[in-house]
N, C-alpha and C positions, 0 to 999 in steps of 0.2 A: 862836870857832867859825866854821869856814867855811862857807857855801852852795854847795850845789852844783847849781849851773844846767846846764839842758840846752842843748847850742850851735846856734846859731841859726842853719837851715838857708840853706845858700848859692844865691842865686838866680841862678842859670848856667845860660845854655842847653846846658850838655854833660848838665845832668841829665838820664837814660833818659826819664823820663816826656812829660818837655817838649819831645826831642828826638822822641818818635814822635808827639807832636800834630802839630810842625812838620811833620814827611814825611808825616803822614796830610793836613793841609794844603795842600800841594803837590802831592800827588797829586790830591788832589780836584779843585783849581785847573785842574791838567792833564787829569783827566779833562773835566770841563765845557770846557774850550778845546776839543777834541776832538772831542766831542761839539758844540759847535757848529759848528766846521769840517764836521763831516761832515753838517750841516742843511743848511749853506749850498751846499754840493759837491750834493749830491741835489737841493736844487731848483733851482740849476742846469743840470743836467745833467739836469731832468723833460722826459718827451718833450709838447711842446706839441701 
């Protein structure tokens, strides 16, 4: 008698799930870069 196993998921960044953490990551990343460019641009640019 055979067993029959479940197959055992492939751990690939093409999967959907993994791939929208990455971009939600990246994004984020890039917002904060952003966002402190534009701290540093502003108090730069504060009238003394």
């Amino acid at each position: 008698m055979t067993s029959h196993r479940a197959p055992k998921p492939l751990a690939h960044p093409s999967r959907p799930a993994e791939r929208a953490v990455t971009v939600a990551l990246v994004l984020a990343v890039l917002a904060g870069l952003a966002w402190i460019a534009g701290m540093i641009y502003t108090v730069a640019e504060w009238p003394l």
